[in-house]
C-alpha positions in Angstrom: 0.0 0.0 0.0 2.5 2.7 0.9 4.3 1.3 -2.8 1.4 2.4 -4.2 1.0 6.0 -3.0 4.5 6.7 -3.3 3.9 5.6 -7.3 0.8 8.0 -7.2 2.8 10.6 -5.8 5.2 10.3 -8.3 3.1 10.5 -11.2 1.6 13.4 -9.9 4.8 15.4 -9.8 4.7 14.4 -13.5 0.9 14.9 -14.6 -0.6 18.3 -16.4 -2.0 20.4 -14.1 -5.8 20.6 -14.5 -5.9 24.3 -15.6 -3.9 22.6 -18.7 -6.6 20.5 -20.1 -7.1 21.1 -23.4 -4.5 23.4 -24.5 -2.2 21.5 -27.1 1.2 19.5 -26.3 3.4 22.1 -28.0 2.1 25.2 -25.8 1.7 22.7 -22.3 5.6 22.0 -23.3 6.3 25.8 -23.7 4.7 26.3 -19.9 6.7 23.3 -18.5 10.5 25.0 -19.8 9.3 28.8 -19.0 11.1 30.6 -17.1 10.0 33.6 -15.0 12.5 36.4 -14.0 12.0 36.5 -10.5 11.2 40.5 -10.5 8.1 39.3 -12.3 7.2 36.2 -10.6 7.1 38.3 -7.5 3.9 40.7 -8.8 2.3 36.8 -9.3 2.4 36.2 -12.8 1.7 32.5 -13.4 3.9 30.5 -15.7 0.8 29.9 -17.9 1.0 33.9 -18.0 4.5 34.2 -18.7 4.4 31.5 -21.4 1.7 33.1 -23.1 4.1 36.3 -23.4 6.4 34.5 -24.8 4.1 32.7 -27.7 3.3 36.6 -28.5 7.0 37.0 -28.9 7.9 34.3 -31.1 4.7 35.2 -32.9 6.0 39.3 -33.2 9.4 38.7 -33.9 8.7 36.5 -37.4 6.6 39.4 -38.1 8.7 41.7 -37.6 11.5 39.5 -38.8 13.7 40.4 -35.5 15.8 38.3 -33.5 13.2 36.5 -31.2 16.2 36.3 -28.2 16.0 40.0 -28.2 12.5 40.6 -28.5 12.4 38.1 -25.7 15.0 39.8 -23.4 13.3 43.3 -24.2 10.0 41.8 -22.9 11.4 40.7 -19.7 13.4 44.0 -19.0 9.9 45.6 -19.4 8.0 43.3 -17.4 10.7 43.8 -14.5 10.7 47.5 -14.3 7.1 47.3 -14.7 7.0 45.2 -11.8 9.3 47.4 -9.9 7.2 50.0 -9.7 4.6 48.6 -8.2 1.8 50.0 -9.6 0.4 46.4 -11.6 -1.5 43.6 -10.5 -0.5 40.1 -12.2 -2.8 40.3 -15.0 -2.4 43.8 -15.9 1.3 43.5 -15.8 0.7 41.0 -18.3 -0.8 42.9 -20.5 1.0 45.9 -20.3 4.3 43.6 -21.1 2.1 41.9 -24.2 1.3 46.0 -25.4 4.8 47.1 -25.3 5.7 44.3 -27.6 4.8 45.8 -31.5 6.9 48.6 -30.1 9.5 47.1 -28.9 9.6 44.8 -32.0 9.8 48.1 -34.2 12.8 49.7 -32.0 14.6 46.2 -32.4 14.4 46.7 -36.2 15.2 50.6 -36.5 18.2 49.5 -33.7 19.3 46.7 -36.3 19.7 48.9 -39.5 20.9 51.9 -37.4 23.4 49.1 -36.4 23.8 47.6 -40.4 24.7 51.6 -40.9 27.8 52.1 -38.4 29.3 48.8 -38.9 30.8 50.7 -42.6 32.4 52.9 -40.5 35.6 53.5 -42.0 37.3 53.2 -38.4 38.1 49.0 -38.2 37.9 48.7 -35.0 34.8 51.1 -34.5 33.1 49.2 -36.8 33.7 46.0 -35.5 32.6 47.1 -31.7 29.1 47.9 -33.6 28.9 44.3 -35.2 30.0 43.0 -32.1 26.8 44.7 -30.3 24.5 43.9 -33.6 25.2 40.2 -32.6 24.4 40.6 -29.1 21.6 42.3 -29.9 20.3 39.2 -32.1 21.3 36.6 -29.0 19.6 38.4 -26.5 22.6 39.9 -24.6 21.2 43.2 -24.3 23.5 44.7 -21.7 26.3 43.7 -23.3 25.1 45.7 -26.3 24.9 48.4 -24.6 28.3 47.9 -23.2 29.6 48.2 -26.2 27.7 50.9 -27.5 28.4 53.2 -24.3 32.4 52.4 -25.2 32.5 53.7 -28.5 30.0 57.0 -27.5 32.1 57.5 -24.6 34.9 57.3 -27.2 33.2 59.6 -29.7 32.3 62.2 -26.8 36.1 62.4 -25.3 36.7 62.8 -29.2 34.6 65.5 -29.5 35.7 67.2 -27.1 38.7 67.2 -28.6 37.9 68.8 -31.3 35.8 70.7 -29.9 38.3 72.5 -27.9 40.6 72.4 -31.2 37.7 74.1 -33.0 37.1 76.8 -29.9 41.1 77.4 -29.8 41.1 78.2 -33.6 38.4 80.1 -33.1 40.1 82.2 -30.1 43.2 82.4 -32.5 41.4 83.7 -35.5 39.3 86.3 -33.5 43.1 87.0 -32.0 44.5 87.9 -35.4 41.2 89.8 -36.8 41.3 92.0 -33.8 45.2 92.3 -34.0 44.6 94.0 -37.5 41.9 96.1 -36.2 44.8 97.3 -33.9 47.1 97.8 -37.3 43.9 99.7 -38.8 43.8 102.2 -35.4 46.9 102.7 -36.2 46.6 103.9 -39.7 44.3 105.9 -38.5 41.8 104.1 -40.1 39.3 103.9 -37.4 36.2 103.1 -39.0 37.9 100.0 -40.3 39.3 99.1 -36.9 35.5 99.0 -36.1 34.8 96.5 -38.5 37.5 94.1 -37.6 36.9 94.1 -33.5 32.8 93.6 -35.3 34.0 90.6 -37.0 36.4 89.2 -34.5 33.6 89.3 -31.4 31.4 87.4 -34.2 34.1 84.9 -34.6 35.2 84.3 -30.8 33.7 81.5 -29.0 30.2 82.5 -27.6 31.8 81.3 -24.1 34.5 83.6 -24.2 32.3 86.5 -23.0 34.9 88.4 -21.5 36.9 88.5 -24.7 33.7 89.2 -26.8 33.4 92.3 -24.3 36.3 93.5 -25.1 36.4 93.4 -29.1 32.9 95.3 -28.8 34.4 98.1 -26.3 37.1 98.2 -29.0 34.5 98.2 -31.5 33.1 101.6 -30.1 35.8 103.4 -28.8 36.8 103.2 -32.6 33.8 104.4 -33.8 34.3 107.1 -31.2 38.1 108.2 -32.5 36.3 108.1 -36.0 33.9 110.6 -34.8 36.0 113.2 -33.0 38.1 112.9 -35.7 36.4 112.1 -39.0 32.7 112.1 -39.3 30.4 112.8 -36.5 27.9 110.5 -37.3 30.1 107.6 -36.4 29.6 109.2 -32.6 25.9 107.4 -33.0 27.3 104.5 -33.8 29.6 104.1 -31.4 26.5 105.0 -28.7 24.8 102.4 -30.2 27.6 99.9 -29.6 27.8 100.4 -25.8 23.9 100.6 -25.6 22.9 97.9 -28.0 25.6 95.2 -27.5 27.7 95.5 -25.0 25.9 96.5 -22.0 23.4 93.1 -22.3 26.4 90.9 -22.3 27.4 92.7 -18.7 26.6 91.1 -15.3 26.3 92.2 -12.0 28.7 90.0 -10.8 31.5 90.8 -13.4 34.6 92.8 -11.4 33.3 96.2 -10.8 37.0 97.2 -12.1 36.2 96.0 -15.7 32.5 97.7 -15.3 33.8 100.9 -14.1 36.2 101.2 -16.8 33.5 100.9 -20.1 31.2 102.8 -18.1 33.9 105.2 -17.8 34.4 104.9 -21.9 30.5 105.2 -22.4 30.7 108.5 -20.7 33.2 109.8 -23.3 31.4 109.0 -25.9 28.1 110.7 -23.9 30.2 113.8 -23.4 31.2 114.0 -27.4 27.8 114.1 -28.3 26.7 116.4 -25.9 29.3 119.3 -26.6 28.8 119.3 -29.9 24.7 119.3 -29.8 23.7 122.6 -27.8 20.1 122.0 -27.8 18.2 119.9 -25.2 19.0 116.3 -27.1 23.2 117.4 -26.5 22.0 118.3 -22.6 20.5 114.7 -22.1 23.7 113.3 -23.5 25.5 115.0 -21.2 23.3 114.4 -17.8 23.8 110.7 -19.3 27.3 111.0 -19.2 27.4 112.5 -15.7 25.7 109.5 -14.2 27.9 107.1 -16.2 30.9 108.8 -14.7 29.5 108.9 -11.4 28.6 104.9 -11.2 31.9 104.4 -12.7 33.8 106.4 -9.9 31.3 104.0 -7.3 32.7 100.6 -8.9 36.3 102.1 -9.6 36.3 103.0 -5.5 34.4 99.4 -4.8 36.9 97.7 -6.4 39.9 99.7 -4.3 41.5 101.4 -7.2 41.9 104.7 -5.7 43.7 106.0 -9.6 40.8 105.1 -11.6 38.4 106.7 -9.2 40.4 109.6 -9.2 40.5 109.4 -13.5 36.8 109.4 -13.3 36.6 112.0 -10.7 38.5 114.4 -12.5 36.6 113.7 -16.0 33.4 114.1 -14.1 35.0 117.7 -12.3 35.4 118.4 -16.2 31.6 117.3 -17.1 30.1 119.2 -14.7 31.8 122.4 -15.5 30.1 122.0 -19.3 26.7 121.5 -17.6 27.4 124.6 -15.5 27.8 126.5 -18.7 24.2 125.7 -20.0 22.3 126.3 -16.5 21.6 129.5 -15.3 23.5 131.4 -12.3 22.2 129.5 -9.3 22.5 126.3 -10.6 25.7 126.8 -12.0 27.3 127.8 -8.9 26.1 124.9 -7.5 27.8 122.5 -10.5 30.7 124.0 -10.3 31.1 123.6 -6.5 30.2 119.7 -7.0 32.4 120.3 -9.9 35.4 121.9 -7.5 35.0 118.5 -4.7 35.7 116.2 -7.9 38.5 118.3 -9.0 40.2 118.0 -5.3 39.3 114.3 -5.2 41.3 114.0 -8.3 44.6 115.5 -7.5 44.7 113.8 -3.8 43.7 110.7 -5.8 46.2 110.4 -8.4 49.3 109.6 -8.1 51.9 112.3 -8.9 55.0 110.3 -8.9 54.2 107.1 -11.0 51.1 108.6 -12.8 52.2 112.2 -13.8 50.5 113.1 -16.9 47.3 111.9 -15.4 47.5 114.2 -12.4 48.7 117.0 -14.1 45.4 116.5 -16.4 43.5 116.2 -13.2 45.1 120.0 -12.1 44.2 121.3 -15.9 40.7 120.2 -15.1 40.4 121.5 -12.0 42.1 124.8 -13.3 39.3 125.2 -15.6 37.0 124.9 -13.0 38.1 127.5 -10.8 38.4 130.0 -13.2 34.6 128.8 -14.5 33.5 129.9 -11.2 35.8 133.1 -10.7 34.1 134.3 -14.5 30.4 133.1 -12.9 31.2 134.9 -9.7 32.6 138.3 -11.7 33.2 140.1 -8.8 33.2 140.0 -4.9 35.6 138.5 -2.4 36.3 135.4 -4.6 36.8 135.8 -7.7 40.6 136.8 -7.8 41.2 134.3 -5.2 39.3 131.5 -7.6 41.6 133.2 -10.7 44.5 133.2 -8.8 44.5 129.2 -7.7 43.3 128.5 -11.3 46.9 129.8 -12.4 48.0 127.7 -9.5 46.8 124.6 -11.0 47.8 125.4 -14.4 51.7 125.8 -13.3 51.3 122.7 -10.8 50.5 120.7 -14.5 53.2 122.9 -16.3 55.5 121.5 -13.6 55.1 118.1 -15.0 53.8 118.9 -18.6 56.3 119.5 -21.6 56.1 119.5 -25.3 57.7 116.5 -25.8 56.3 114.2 -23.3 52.7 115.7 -24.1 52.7 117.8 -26.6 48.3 118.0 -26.5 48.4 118.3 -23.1 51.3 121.4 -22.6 49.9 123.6 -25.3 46.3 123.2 -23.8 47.8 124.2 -20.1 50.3 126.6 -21.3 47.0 128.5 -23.5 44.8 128.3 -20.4 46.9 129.5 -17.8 47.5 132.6 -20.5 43.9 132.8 -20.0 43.5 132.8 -16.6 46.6 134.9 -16.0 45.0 137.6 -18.8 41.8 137.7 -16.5 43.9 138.5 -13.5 45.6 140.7 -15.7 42.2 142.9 -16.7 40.4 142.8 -13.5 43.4 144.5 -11.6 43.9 148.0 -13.0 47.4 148.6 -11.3 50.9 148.0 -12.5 50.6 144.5 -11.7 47.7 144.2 -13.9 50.2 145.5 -16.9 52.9 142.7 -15.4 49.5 139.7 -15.7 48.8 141.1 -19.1 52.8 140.7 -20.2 52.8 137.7 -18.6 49.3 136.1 -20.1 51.1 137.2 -24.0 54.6 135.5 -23.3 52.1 132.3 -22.4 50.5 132.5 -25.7 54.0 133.0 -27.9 55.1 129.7 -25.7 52.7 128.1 -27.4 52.9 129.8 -31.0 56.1 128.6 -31.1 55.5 124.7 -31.2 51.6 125.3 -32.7 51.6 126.1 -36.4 48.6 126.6 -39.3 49.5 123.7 -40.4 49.9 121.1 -38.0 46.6 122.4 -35.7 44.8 125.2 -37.5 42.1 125.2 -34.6 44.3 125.8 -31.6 46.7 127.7 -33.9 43.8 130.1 -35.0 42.6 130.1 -31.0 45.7 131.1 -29.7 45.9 134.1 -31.8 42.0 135.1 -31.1 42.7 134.8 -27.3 46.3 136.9 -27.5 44.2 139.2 -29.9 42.0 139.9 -27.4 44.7 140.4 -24.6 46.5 142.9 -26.5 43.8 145.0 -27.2 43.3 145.4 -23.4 47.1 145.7 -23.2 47.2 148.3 -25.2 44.9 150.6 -23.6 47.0 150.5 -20.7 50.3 151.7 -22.2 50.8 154.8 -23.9 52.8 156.2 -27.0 54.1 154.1 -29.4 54.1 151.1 -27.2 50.5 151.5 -27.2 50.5 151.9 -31.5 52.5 148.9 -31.9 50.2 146.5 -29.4 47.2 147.3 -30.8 48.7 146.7 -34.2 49.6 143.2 -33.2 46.6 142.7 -31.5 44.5 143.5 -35.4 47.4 141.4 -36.8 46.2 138.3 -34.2 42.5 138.5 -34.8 43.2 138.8 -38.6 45.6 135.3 -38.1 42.3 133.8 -36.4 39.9 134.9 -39.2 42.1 132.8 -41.7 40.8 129.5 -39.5 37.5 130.8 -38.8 35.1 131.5 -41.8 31.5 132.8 -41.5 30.2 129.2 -43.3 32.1 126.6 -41.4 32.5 128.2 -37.7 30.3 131.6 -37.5 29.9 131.7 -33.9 33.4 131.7 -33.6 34.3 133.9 -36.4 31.2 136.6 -35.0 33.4 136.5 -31.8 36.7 137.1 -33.8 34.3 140.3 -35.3 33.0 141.4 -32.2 36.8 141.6 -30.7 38.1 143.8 -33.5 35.0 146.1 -32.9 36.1 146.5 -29.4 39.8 147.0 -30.3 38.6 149.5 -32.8 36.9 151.5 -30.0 39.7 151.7 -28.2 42.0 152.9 -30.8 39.1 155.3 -31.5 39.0 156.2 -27.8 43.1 157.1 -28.4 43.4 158.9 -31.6 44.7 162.3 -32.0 41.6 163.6 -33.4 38.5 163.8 -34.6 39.0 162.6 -37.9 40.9 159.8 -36.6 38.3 158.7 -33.9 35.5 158.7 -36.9 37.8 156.8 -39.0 38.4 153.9 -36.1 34.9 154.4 -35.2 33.2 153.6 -38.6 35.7 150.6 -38.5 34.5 149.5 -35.3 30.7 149.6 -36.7 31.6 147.6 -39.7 33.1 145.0 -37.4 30.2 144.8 -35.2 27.3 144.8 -37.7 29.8 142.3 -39.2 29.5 139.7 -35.7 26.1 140.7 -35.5 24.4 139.6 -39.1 25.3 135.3 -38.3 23.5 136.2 -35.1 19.4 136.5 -34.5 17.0 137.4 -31.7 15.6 134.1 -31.5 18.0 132.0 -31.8 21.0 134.0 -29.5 18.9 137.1 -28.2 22.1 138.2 -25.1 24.7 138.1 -28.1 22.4 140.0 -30.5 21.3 142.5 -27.9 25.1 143.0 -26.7 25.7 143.7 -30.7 22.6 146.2 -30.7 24.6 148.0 -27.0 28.0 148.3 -28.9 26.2 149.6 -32.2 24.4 151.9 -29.9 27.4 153.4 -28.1 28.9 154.0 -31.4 26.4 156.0 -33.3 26.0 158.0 -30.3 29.8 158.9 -30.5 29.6 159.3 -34.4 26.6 161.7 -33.8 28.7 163.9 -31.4 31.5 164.1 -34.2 28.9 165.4 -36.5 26.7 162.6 -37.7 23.5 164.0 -37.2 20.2 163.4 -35.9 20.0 160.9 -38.2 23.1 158.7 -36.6 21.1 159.3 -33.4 17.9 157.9 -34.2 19.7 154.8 -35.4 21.4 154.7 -31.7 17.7 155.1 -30.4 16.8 152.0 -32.4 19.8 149.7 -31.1 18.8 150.7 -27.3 15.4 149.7 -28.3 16.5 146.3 -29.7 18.9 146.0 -26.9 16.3 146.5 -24.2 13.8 144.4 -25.5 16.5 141.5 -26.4 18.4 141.2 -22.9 15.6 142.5 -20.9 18.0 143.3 -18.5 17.2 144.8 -14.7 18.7 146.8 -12.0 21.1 149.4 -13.4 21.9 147.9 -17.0 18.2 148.6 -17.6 18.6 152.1 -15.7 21.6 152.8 -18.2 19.9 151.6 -21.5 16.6 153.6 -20.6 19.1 156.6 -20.2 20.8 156.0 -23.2 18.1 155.7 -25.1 16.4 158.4 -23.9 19.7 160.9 -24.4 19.6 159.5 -28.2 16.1 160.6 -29.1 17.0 163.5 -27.6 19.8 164.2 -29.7 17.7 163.1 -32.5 15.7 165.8 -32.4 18.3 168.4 -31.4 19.3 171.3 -34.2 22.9 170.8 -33.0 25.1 167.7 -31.8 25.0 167.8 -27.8 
């Protein structure tokens, strides 16, 4: 008996389960050799299940004419992770494995001609990794595809970096080299195409090398910017545009305030160009722009610790100010130039004199100008000659460090405006020394005559001749005799050196100043002659100087400089009527008051003395006999 159940037993082992009855031999046989990866026999699939995922993959794979090993292995990979993730039941695991499948089968065959493709590479031993994983594919070994496949990307990535950094060096190289002969093209003074090479080298430099491209486009504008002080003003636009439109976005806050400071501080330059050469309210915005470039630059240069450049932008924005004072009216001006005065001072303590001496000496020329701004604002009282006097200062402090040959720009700009400022000391003190500041102011300009010529800088040439013009007709007045003769001849000789320069077309502000000058030296010398005749002669002179200044001028546009014109031509007729002119040469004086008046609309006692003037001319105008 217990024979028997042990041969029962046994068979049992060995009989189909009852679930299996009547599904065929082949499939039962399929059931009894499946094999389950564990991952998947944990969520409970059955064997029965499993095998019936496999028929499906037999049955997909001849479709789809793909290695069934690999179909198979795919399946199983998918049924794991599936399984992993906990989120399917037995049955539904099932199925999601069986709807992957047509997929699967579809990657298998765009992964075997991908495959067919890379095995011609022309690389032996690339191509053989590739048929190496195409076989391993076919049998199943999926991983070890892979493998292989991660070998020869990781392979083609180190190579690609490779070149990549090959490429990225050339392209540092080339952007190098265009930039280099943007520097030959500065050179050659050929500034617009220095622009277009640092252009074309920031578009070739590696998009990653930000800090280079910054620097090819601040080299791109501060060529466009010589071009425009130099060439074309147009190009000032473009340069303008340059900062605005392509280099500021690449900036960042976190860039070194050093680097920031320093194309602010360029930006400004630009800013400032513009604005000097616009007078209307566009040229002021330019400038009020410029002032708050220079003053964020001064914050980053002093941020970073670079006490020089702080004190560089300090003393450009001492400079800056003193233009806006110049186009604000009295209060506000005094007000600019005293912010104007602190920047000055925190130049020259800032820079150093000993290892950066042109810099500071610029730094005292700027501050010079300053003072001397404020002494002519101020025109009287307590400070002015004090403001004069420590504007010469500053000039000699520059001179002191300043000579042709290591600054020749520089020298001759300090050298003509401490003539200036000495020549103002020189006319607001009426005493001997006065004489000695006038002598003095005139050797300044020869200094400078001497090394400034026609022909190598007509402007300055022409403005140091204008200014000494102007000095020796004051001069003059103050001597006597024939020293008095001779200086006022050199002063007409000056003015008529600065009227070669200045035309009434190309610079007629300048050149109704040059007119207005000679009338007043003609005044003088009419004020001097021996007689009447003379004084009429130098007289009608001065007349047809100042109707000359006065006809590039109108109300409208410059109504203190017209009505000045209208005050001189005034004073004149009324003299000309007293040396016989007529009532006629009197009315014509009552007409300039009248123009004057109503053009300056001045108050206090200039109004006092026009409304006397004019009322002595029609007076006169309708006397019998000169008064």
């Amino acid at each position: 008996m217990k024979r028997l159940r042990a041969v029962l037993m046994l068979g049992a082992l060995f009989a189909a389960p009852a679930q299996f009855a009547g599904v065929p031999a082949s499939a039962r046989a399929e059931v009894r050799t499946a094999v389950i990866p564990p991952e998947i026999a944990s969520a409970g699939v059955t064997i029965e299940q499993w095998a019936a995922v496999r028929r499906e993959v037999r049955s997909r794979a001849a479709q789809a004419r793909v290695s069934e090993q690999a179909l198979l292995v795919a399946a199983e990979f998918t049924g794991a992770r599936f399984a992993a993730s906990g989120r399917f039941n037995a049955l539904a695991l099932q199925q999601a494995v069986l709807n992957a499948l047509e997929g699967q089968a579809e990657q298998i065959v765009d992964l075997q001609q991908r495959l067919d493709r890379l095995m011609g590479d022309i690389d032996p031993a690339v191509a053989g990794m590739f048929a190496r994983a195409r076989t391993a594919l076919n049998e199943g070994r999926i991983r070890e595809a892979d493998r292989l496949l991660t070998s020869v990307s990781l392979s083609d990535l180190a190579g690609l970096q490779r070149a990549d950094a090959e490429v990225e060096r050339k392209r540092v190289r080339a952007a190098e080299t265009i930039a280099s002969r943007g520097q030959v093209a500065f050179l050659q003074a050929d500034f617009r195409g220095a622009a277009a090479h640092y252009e074309r080298a920031e578009a070739v430099a590696p998009r990653s090398a930000r800090a280079r491209r910054i620097g090819y486009i601040e080299e791109q504008g501060l060529a466009l910017f010589e071009h425009g002080q130099r060439v074309d003003t147009s190009a000032l636009s473009d340069a303008r545009a340059v900062f605005t439109d392509r280099l500021f976005p690449l900036l960042r806050p976190d860039d070194l305030a050093s680097e920031t400071g320093r194309i602010r501080y360029n930006f400004a330059l630009v800013l400032v160009e513009i604005g000097t050469r616009d007078a209307g309210e566009a040229g002021l915005g330019s400038l009020n722009s410029a002032r708050r470039q220079l003053e964020e630059s001064s914050d980053l240069f002093l941020r970073a610790g670079n006490t020089s450049q702080w004190g560089s932008a300090q003393s450009r924005l001492a400079s800056l100010l003193r233009v806006l004072a110049e186009r604000r009216p009295s209060f506000e001006a005094a007000q600019l130039l005293s912010q104007a005065l602190l920047a000055g001072d925190n130049a020259v303590n800032a820079i150093p004199r000993a290892s950066a001496p042109i810099s500071w000496a610029a730094a005292q020329v700027n501050r010079g100008a300053v003072l001397r701004a404020r002494a002519t604002l101020e025109r009287s009282g307590s400070n002015w000659f004090s403001d004069l006097r420590s504007s010469a200062e500053a000039y000699r402090a520059a001179l002191g460090l300043l000579t042709f040959d290591n600054a020749p720009e520089d020298w001759a700009a300090a050298e003509m405006n401490l003539a200036n400022a000495v020549s103002l000391l020189g006319e607001r003190e009426r005493s001997a020394s006065g004489i000695a500041y006038l002598e003095d102011a005139a050797r300044g300009y020869d200094r400078v005559l001497s090394v400034v010529s026609e022909s190598n800088n007509p402007q300055r040439w022409a403005m140091v001749h204008l200014n000494r013009g102007r000095l020796l007709s004051v001069l003059g007045e103050r001597l006597s005799g024939g020293a008095r003769q001779t200086t006022w001849n050199e002063a007409d000789a000056a003015l008529g050196q600065a009227m070669r320069v200045y035309s009434r077309l190309s610079e007629p502000q300048i050149w109704s100043s040059v007119e207005q000058l000679r009338c007043e030296l003609y005044r003088r010398r009419a004020n001097g002659a021996a007689s009447a005749t003379e004084e009429s002669a130098w007289l009608n002179r001065a007349r047809a100087a100042c109707l000359s200044a006065s006809s590039v001028l109108t109300e409208a546009a410059e109504p203190q400089d017209w009505g000045r014109s209208h005050v001189f031509l005034g004073a004149i007729d009324m003299r000309l009527g007293d040396l016989g002119g007529g009532p006629a040469i009197y009315r014509r004086a009552a007409d300039h008051f009248r123009n004057a008046l109503r053009s300056i609309n001045p108050s206090g006692e200039a109004r006092a003395f026009l409304s006397r003037s004019l009322a002595d001319a029609e007076a006169r105008s309708t006397s019998p006999t000169p008064q």
